[in-house]
Backbone as JSON Lines, residues from 0, in Angstrom:
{"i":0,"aa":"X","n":[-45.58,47.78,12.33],"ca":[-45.5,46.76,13.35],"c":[-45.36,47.44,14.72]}
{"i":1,"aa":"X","n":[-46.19,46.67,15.39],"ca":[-45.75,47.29,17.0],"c":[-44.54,46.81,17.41]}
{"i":2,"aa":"X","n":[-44.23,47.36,18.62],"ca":[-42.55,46.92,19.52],"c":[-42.68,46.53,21.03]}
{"i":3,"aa":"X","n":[-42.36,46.1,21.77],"ca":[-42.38,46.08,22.75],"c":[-41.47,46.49,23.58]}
{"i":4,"aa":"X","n":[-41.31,47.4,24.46],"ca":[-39.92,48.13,25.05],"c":[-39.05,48.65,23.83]}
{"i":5,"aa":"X","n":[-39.53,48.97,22.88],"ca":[-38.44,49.46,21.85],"c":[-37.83,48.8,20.66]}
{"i":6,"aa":"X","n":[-37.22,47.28,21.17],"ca":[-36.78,46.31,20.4],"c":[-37.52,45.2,19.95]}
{"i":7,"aa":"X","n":[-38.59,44.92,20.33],"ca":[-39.4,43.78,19.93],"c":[-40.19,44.01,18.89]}
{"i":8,"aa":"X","n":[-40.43,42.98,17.68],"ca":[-41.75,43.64,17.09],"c":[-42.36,42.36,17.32]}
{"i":9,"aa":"X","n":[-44.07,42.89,17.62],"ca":[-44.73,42.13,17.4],"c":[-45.37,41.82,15.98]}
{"i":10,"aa":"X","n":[-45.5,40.2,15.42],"ca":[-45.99,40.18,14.69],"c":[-47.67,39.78,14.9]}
{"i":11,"aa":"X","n":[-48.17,38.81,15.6],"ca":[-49.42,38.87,16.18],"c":[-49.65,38.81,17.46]}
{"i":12,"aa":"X","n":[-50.74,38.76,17.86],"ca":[-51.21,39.01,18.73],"c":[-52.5,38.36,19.18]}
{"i":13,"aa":"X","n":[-53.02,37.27,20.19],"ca":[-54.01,36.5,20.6],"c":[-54.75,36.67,21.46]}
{"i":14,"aa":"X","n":[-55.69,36.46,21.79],"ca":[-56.15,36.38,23.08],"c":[-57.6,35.75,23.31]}
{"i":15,"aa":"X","n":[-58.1,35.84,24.51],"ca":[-59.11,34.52,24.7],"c":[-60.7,35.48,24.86]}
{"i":16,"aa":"X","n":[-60.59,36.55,24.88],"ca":[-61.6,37.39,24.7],"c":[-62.55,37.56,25.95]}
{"i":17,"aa":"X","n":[-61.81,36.8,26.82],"ca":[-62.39,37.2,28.48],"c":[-61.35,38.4,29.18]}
{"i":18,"aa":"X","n":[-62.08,38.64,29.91],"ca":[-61.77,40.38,30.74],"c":[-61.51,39.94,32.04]}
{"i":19,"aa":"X","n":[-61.79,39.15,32.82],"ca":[-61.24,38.71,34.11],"c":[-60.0,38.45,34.25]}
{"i":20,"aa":"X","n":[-59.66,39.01,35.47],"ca":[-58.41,38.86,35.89],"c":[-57.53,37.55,35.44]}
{"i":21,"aa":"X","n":[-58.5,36.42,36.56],"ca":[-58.34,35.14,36.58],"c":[-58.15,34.48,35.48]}
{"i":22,"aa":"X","n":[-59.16,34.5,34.18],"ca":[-59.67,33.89,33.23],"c":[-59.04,34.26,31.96]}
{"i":23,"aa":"X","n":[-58.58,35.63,31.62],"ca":[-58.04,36.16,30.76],"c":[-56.94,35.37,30.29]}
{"i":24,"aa":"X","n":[-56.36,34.78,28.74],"ca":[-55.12,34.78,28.41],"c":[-54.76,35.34,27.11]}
{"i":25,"aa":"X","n":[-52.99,36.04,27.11],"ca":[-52.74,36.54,25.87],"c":[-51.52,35.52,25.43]}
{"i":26,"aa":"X","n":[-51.41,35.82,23.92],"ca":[-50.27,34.7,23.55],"c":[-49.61,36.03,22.4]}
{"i":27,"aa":"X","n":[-48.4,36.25,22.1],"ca":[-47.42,37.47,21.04],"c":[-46.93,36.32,20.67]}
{"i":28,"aa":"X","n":[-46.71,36.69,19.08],"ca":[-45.64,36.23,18.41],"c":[-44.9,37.59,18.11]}
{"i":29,"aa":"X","n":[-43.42,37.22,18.81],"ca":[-42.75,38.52,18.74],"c":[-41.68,38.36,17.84]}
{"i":30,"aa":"X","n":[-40.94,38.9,17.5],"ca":[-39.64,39.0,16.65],"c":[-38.66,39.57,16.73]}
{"i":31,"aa":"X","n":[-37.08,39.05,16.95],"ca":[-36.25,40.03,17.47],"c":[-35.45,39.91,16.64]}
{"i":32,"aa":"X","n":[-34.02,39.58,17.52],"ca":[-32.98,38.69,16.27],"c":[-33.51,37.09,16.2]}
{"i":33,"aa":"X","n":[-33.63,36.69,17.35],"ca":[-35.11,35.93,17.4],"c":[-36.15,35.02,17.54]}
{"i":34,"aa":"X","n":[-36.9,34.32,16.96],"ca":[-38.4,34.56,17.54],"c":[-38.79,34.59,18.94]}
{"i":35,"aa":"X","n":[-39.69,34.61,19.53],"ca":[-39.95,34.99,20.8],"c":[-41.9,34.47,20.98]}
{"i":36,"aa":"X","n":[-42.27,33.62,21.76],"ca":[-43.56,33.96,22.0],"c":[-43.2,34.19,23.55]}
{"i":37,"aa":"X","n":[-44.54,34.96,23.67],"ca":[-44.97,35.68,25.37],"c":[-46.67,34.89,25.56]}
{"i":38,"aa":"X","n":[-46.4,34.12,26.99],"ca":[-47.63,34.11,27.08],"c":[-48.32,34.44,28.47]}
{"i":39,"aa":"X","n":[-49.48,34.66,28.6],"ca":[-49.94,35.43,29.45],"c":[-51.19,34.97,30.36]}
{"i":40,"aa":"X","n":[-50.94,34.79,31.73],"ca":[-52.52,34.16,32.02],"c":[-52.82,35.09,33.51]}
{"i":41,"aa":"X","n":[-53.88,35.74,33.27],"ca":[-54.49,36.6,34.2],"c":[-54.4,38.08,32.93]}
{"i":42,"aa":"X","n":[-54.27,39.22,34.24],"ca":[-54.71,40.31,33.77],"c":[-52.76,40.85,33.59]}
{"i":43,"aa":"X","n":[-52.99,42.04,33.03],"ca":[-51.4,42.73,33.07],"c":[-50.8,42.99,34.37]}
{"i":44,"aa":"X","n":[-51.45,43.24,35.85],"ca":[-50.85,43.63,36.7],"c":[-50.79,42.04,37.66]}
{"i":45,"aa":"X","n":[-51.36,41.42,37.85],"ca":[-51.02,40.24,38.15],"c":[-51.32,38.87,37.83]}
{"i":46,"aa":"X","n":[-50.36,38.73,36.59],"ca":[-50.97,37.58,35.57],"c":[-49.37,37.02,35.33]}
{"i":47,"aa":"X","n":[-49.37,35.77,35.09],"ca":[-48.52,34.99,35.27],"c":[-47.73,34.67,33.72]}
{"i":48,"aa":"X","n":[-46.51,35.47,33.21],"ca":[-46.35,35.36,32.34],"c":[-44.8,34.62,31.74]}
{"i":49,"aa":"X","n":[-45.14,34.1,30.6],"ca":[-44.06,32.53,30.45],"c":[-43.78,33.08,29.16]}
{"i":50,"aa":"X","n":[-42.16,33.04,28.63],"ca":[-41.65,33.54,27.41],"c":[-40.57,32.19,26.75]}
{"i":51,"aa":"X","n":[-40.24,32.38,25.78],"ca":[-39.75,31.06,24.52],"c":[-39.08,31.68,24.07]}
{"i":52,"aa":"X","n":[-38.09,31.49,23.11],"ca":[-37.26,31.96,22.42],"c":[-36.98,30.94,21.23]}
{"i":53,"aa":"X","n":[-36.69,31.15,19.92],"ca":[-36.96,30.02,18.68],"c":[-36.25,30.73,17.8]}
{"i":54,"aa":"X","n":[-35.0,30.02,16.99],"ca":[-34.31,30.48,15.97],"c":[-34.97,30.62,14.66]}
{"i":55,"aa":"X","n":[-36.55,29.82,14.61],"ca":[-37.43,30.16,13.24],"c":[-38.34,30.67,13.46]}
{"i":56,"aa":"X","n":[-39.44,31.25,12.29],"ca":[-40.72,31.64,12.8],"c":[-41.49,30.33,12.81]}
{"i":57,"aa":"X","n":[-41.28,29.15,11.94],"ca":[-41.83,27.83,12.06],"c":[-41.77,27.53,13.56]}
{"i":58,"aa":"X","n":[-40.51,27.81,13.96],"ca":[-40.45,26.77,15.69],"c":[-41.63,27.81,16.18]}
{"i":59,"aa":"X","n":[-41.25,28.85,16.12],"ca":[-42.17,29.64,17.64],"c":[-43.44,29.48,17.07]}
{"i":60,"aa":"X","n":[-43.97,29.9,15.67],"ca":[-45.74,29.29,15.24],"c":[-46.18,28.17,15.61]}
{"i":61,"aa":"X","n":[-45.16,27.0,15.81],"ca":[-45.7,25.86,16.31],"c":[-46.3,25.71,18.32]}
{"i":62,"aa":"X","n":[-45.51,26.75,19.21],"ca":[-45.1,26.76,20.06],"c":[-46.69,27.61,20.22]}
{"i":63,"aa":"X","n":[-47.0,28.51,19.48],"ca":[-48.26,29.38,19.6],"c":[-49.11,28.34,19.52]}
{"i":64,"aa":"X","n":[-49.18,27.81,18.23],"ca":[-50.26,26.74,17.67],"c":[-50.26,25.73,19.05]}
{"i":65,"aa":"X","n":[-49.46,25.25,19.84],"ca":[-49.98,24.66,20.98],"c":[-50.6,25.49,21.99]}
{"i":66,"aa":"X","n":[-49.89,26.5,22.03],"ca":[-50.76,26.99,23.45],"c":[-51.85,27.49,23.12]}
{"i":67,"aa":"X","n":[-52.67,27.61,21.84],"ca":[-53.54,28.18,21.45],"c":[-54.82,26.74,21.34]}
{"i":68,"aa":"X","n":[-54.3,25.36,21.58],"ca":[-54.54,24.13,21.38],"c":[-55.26,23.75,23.05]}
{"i":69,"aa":"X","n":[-54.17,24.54,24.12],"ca":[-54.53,23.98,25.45],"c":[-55.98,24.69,25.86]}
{"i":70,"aa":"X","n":[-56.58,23.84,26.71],"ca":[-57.78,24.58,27.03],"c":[-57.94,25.41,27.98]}
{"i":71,"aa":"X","n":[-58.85,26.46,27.57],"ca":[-58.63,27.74,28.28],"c":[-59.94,27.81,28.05]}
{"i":72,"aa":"X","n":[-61.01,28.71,28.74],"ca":[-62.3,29.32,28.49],"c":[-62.05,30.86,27.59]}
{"i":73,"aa":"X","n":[-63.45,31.01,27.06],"ca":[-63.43,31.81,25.88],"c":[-63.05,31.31,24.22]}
{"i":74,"aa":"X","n":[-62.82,32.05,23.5],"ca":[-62.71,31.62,22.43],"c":[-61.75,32.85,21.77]}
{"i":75,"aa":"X","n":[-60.23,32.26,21.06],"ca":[-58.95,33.02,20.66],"c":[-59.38,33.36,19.76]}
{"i":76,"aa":"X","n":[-59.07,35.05,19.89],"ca":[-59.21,35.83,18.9],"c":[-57.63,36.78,18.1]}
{"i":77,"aa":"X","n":[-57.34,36.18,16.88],"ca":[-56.16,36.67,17.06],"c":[-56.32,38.12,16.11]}
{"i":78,"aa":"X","n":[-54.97,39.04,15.76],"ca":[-55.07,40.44,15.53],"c":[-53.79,39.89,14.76]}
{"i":79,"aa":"X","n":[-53.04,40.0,13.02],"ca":[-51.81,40.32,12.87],"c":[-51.95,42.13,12.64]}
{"i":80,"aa":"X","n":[-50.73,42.09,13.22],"ca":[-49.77,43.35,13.54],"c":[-49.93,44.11,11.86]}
{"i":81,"aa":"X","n":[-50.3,45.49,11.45],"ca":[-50.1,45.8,10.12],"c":[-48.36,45.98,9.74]}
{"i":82,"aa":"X","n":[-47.57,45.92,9.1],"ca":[-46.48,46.75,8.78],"c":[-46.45,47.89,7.79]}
């Protein structure tokens, strides 16, 4: 599994498969003590990013499953994390 800063693991990983700054979005399902989604709209250096926090992996999958619902251009491509 990947980590993020050390303590996070990610379990997947989303995204909308556009490369523009503007247009680009990512969505993590992360895992700590825990759950966590990160979501992401623009590029990494100036992209506007919104985080959750969820005592199940049910709450935060549901929380993905919407933002993965809202419309965005491109089409989500997701990646799970190997362990």
């Amino acid at each position: 599994m990947r980590t993020i800063r050390g303590v996070d693991e990610v379990v997947r990983r989303y995204w909308n498969g556009i490369w523009g700054r503007l247009a680009r979005r990512d969505v993590w399902l992360v895992r700590q003590t825990r759950w966590k989604v990160v979501a992401r709209s623009g590029d990494s250096e100036t992209g506007r990013i919104l985080r959750w926090e969820f005592d199940s992996q049910a709450e935060a999958q549901e929380m993905v499953d919407r933002l993965l619902r809202a419309h965005s251009p491109g089409s989500w491509r997701g990646h799970v994390t190997p362990e």
